[in-house]
Biotite code that builds the C-alpha atoms (Angstrom):
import biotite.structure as struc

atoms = struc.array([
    struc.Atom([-61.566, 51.303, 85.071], chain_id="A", res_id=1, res_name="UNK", atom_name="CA", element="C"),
    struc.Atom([-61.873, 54.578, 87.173], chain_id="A", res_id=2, res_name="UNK", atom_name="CA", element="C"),
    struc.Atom([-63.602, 57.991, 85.949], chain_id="A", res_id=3, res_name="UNK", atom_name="CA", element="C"),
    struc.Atom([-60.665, 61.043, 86.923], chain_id="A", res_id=4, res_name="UNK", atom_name="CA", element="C"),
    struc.Atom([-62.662, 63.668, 86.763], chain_id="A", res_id=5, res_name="UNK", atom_name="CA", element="C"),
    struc.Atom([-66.205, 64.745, 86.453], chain_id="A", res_id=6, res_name="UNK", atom_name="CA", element="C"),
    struc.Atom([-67.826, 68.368, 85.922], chain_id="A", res_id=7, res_name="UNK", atom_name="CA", element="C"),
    struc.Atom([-71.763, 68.418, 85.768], chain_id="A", res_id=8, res_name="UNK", atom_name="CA", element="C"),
    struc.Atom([-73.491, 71.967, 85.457], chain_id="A", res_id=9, res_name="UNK", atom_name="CA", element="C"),
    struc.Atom([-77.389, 71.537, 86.103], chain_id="A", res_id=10, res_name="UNK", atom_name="CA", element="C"),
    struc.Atom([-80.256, 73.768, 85.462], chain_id="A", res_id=11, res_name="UNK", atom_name="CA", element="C"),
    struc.Atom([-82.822, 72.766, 88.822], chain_id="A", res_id=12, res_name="UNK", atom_name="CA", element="C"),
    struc.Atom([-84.435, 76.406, 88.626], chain_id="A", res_id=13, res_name="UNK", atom_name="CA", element="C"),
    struc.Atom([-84.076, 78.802, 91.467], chain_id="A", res_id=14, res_name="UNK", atom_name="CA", element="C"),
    struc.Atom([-82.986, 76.063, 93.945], chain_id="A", res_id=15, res_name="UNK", atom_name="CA", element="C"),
    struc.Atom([-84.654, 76.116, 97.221], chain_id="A", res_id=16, res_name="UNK", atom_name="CA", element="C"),
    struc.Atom([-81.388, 73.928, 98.703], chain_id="A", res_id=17, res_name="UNK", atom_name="CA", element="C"),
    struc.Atom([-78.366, 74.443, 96.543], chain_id="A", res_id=18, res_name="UNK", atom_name="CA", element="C"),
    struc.Atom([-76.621, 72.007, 98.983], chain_id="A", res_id=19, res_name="UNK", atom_name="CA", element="C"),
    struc.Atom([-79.360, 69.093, 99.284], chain_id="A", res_id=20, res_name="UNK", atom_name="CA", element="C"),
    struc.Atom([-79.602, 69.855, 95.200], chain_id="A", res_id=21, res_name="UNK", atom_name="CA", element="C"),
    struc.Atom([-75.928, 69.246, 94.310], chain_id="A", res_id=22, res_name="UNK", atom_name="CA", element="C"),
    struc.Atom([-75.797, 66.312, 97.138], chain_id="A", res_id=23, res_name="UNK", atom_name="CA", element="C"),
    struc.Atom([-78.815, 64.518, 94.864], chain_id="A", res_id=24, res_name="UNK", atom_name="CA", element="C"),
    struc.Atom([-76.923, 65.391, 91.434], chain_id="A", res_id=25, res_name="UNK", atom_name="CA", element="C"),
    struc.Atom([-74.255, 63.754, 92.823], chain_id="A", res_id=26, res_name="UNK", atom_name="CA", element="C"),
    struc.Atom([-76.223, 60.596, 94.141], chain_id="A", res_id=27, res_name="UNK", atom_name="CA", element="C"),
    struc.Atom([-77.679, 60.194, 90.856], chain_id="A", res_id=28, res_name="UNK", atom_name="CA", element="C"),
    struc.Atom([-74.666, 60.228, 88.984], chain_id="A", res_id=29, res_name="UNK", atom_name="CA", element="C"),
    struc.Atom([-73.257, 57.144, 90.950], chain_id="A", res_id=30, res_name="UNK", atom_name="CA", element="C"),
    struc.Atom([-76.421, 55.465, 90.880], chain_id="A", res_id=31, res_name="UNK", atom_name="CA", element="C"),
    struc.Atom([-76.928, 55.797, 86.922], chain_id="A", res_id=32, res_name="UNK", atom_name="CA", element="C"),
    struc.Atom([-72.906, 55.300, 86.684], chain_id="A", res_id=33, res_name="UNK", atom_name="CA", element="C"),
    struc.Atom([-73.486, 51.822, 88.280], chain_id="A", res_id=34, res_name="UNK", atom_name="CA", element="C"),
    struc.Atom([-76.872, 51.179, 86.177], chain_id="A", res_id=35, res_name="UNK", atom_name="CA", element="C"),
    struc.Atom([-74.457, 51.953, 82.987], chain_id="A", res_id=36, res_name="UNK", atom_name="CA", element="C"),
    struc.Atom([-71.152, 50.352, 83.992], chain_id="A", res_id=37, res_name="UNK", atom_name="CA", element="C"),
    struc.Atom([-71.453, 48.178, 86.116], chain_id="A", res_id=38, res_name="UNK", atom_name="CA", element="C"),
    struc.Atom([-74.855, 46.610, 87.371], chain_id="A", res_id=39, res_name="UNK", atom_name="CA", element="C"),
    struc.Atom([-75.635, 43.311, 85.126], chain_id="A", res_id=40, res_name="UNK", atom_name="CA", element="C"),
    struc.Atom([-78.357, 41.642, 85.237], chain_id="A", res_id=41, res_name="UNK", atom_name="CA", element="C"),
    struc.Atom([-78.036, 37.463, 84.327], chain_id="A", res_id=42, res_name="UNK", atom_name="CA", element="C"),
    struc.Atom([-80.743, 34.737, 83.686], chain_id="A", res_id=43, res_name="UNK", atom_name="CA", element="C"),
    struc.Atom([-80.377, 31.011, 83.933], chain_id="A", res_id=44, res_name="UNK", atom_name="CA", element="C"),
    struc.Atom([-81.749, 29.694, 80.714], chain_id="A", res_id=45, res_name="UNK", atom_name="CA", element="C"),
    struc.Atom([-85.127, 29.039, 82.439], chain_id="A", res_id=46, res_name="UNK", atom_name="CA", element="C"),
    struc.Atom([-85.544, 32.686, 82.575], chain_id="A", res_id=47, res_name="UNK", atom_name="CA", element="C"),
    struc.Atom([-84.587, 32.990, 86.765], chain_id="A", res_id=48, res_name="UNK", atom_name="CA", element="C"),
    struc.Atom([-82.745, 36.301, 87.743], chain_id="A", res_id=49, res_name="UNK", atom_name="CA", element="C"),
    struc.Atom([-79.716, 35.202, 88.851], chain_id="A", res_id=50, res_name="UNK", atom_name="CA", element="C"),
    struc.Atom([-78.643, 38.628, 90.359], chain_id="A", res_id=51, res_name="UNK", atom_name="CA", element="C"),
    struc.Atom([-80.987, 39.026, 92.567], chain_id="A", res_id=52, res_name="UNK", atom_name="CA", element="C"),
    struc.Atom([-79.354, 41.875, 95.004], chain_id="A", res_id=53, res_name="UNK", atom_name="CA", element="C"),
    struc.Atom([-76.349, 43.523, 95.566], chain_id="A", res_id=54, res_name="UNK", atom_name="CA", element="C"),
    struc.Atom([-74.498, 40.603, 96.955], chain_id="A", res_id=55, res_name="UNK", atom_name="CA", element="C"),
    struc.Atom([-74.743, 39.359, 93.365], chain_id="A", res_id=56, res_name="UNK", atom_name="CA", element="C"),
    struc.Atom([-73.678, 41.685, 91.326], chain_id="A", res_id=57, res_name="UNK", atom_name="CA", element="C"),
    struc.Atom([-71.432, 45.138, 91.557], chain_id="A", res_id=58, res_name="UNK", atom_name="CA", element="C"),
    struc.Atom([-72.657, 47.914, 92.888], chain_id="A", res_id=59, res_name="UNK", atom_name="CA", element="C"),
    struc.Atom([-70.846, 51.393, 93.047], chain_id="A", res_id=60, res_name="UNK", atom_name="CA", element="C"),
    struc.Atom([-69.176, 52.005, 96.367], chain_id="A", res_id=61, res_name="UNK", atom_name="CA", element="C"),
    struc.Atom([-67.164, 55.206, 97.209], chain_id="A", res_id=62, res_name="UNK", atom_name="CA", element="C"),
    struc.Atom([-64.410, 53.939, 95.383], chain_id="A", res_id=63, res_name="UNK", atom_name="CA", element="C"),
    struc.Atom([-65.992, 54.337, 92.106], chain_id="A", res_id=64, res_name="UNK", atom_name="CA", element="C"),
    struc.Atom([-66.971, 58.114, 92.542], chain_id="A", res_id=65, res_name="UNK", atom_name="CA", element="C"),
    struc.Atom([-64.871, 59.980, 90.485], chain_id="A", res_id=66, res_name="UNK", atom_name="CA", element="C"),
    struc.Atom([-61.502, 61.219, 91.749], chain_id="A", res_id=67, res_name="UNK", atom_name="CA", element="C"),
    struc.Atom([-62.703, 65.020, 91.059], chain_id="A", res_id=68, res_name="UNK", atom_name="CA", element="C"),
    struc.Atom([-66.177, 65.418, 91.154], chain_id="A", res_id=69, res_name="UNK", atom_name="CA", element="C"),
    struc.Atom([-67.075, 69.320, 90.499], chain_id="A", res_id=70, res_name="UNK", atom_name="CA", element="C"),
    struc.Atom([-71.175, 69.736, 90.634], chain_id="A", res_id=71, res_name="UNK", atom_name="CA", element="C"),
    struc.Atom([-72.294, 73.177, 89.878], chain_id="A", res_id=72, res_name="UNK", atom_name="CA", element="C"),
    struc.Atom([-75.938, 75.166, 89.910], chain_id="A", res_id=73, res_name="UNK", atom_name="CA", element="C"),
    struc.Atom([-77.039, 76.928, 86.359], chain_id="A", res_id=74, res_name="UNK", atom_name="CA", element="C"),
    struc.Atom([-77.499, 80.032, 88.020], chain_id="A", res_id=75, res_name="UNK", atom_name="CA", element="C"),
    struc.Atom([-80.511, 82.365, 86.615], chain_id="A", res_id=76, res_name="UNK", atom_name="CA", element="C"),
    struc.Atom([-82.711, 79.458, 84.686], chain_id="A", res_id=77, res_name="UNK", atom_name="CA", element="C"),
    struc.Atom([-86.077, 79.570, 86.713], chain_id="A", res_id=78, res_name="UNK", atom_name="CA", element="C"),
    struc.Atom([-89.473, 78.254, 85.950], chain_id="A", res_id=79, res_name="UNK", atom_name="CA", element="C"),
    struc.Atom([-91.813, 80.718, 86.181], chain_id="A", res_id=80, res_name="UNK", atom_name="CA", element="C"),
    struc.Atom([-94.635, 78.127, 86.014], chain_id="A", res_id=81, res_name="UNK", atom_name="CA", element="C"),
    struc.Atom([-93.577, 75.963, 88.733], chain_id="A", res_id=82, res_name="UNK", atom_name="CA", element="C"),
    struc.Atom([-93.621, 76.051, 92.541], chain_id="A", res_id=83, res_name="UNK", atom_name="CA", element="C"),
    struc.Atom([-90.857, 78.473, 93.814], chain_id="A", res_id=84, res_name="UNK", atom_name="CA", element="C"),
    struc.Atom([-89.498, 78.279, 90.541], chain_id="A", res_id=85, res_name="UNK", atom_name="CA", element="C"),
    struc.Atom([-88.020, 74.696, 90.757], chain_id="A", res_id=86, res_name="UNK", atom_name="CA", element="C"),
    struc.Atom([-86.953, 71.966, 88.321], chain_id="A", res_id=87, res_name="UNK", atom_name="CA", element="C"),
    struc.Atom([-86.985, 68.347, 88.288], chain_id="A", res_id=88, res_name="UNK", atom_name="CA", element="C"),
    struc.Atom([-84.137, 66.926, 90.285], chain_id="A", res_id=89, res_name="UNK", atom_name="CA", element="C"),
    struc.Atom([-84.344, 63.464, 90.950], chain_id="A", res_id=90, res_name="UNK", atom_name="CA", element="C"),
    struc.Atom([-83.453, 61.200, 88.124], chain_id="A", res_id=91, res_name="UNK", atom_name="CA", element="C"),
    struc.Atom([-82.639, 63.681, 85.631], chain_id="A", res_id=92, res_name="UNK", atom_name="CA", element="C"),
    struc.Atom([-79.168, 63.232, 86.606], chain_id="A", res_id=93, res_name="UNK", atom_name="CA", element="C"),
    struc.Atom([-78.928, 60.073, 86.570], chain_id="A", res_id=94, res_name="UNK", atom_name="CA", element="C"),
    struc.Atom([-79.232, 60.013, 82.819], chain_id="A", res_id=95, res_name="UNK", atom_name="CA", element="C"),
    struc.Atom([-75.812, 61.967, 82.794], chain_id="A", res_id=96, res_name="UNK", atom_name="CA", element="C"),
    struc.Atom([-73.897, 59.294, 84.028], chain_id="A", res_id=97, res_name="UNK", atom_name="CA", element="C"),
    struc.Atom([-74.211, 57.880, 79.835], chain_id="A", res_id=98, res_name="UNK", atom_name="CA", element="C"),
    struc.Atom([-71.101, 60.045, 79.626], chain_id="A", res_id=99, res_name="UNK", atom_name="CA", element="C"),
    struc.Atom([-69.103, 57.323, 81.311], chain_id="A", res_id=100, res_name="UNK", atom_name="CA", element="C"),
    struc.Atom([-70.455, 54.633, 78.862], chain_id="A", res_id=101, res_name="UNK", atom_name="CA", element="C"),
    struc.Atom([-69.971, 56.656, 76.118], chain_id="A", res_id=102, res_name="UNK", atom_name="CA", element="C"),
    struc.Atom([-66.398, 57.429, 76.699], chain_id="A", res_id=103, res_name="UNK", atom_name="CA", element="C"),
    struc.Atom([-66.002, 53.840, 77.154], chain_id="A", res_id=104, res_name="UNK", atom_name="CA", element="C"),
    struc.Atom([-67.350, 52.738, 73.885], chain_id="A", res_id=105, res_name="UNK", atom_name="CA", element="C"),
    struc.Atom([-65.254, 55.581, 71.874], chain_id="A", res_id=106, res_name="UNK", atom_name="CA", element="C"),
    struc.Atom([-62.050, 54.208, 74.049], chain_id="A", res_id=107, res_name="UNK", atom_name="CA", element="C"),
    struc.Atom([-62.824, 50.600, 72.178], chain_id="A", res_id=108, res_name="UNK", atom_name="CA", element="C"),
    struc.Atom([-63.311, 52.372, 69.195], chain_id="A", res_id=109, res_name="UNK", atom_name="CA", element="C"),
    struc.Atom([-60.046, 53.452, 68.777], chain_id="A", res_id=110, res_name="UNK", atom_name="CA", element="C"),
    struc.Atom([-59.036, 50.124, 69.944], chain_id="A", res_id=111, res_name="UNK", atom_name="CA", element="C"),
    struc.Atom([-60.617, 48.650, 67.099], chain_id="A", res_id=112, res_name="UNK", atom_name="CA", element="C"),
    struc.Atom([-59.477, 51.179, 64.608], chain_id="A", res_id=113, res_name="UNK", atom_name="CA", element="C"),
    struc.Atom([-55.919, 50.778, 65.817], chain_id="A", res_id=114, res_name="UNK", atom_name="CA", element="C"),
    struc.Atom([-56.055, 47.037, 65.402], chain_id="A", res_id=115, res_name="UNK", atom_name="CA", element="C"),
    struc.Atom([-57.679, 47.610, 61.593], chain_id="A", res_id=116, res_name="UNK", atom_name="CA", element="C"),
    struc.Atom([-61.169, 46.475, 63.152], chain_id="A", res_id=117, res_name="UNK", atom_name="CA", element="C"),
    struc.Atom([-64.832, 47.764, 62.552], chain_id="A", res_id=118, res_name="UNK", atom_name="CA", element="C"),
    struc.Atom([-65.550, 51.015, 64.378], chain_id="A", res_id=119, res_name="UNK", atom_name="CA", element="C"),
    struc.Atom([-69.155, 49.890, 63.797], chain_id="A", res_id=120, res_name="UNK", atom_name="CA", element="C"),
    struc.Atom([-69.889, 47.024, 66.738], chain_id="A", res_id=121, res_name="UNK", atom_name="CA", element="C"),
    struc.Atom([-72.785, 46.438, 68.880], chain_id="A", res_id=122, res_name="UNK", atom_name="CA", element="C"),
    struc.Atom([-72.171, 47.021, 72.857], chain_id="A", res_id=123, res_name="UNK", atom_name="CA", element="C"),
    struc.Atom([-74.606, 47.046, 75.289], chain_id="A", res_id=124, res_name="UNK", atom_name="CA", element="C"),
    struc.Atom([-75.135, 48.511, 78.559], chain_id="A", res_id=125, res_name="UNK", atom_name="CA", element="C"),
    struc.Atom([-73.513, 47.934, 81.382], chain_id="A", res_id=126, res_name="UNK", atom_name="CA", element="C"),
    struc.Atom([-70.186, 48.378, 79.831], chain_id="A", res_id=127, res_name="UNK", atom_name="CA", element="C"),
    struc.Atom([-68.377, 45.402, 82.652], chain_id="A", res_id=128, res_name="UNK", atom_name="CA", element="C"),
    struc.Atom([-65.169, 44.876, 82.192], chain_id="A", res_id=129, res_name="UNK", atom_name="CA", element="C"),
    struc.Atom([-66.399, 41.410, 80.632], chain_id="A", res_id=130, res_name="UNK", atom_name="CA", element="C"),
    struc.Atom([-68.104, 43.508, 77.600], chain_id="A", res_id=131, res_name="UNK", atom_name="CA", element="C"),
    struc.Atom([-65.282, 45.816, 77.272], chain_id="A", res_id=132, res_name="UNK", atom_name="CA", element="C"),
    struc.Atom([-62.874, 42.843, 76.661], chain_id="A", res_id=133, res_name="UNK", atom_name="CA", element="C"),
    struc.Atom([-65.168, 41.258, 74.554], chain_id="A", res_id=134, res_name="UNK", atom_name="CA", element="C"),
    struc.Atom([-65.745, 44.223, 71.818], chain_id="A", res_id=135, res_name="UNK", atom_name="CA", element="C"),
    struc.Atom([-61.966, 44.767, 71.965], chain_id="A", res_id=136, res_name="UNK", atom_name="CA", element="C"),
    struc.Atom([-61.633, 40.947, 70.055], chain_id="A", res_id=137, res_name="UNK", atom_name="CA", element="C"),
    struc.Atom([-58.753, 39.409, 70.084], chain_id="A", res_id=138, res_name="UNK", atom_name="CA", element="C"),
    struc.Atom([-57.900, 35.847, 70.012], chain_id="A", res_id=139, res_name="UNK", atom_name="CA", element="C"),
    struc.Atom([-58.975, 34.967, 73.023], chain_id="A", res_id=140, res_name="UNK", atom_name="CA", element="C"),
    struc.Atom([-62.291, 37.230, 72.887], chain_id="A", res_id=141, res_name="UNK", atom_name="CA", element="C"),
    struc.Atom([-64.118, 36.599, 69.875], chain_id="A", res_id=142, res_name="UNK", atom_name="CA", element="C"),
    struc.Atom([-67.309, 34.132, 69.502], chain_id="A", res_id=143, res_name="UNK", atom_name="CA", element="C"),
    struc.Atom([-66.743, 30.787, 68.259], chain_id="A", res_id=144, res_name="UNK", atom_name="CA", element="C"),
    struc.Atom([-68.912, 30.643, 64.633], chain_id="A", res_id=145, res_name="UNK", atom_name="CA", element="C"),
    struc.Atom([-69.929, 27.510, 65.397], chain_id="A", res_id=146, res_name="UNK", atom_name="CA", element="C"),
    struc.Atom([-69.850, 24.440, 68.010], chain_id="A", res_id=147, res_name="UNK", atom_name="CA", element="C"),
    struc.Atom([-69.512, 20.970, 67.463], chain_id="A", res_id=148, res_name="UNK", atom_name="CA", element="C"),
    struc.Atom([-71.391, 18.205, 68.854], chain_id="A", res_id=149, res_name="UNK", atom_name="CA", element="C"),
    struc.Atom([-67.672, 17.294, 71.309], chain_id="A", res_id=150, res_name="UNK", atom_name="CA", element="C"),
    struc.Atom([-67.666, 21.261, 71.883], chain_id="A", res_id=151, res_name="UNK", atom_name="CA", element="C"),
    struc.Atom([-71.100, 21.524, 73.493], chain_id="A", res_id=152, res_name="UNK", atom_name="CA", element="C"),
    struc.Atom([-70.253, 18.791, 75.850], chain_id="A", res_id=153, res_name="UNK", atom_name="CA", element="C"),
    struc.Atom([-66.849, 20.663, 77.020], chain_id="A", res_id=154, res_name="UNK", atom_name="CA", element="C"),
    struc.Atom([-69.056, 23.733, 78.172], chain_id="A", res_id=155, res_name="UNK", atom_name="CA", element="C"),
    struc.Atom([-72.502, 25.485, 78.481], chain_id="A", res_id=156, res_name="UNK", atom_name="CA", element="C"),
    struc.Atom([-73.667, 28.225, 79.476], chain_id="A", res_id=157, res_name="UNK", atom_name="CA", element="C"),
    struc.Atom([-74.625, 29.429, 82.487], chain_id="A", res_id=158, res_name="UNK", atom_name="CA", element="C"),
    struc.Atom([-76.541, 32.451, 82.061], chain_id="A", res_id=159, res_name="UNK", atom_name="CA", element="C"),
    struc.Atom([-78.444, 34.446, 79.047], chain_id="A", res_id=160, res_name="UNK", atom_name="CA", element="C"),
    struc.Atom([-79.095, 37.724, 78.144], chain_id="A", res_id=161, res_name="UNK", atom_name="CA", element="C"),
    struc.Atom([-82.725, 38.815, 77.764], chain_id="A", res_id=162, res_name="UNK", atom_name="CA", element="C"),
])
């Protein structure tokens, strides 16, 4: 999965760095992209975090930064009541980075739709690549309804979601 192309326009006030600004925008977005897409977090059944750094799970790398990646300053939008004007900058964009997960679930959607499947399915952040083929159900995705005593002893699991 690769995002092509991303435009952001964000109101920070009068900006006292435009290029330290867009450089954090930026940052954000990656960061919340991998806290959306990618970064899972797995238990063992006893509760222990099994991820436990980024040598354990996926992290964004440059790679994963979108192929155009146009960041842009709402010009004219201060705040009168704050220090030179300013706005919040640090996590706010962050949030933005939902756009990717969002696009990801409607992509399923039609998926689903195409294959005569609910449009209405539960699918929770991060969207991995796991989840995605999951939701998509097929054959060789869906839940078993129920396991047998013989099942149980072919496999278990080796991690929960909490």
């Amino acid at each position: 999965m690769k995002v092509l192309r991303t435009d952001i326009v964000m109101d920070v006030g009068e900006s006292l760095n435009p290029a330290i600004d867009i450089g954090q925008i930026e940052g954000a977005f990656v960061q919340g992209y991998g806290l959306f897409v990618m970064e899972e977090l797995l238990h063992s059944r006893e509760g222990h975090l099994l991820t436990k750094g980024p040598s354990m799970y996926k992290i964004p790398t440059m790679n994963d930064i979108p192929r155009e990646f146009h960041v842009s300053i709402l010009r004219g939008s201060s705040n009168p009541r704050a220090v030179y004007s300013s706005k919040g900058i640090g996590e706010p964009p962050m949030t933005l980075a939902t756009s990717a997960f969002f696009a990801i679930r409607n992509a399923i959607s039609d998926a689903r739709r195409e294959k005569n499947l609910s449009t209405d399915f539960r699918f929770d952040s991060p969207a991995t690549a796991e989840r995605i083929r999951i939701a998509c159900e097929n054959e060789f995705s869906v839940t078993p309804t129920s396991v047998t005593e013989n099942d149980s002893k072919c496999y278990s699991t080796w991690s929960i979601n909490v």
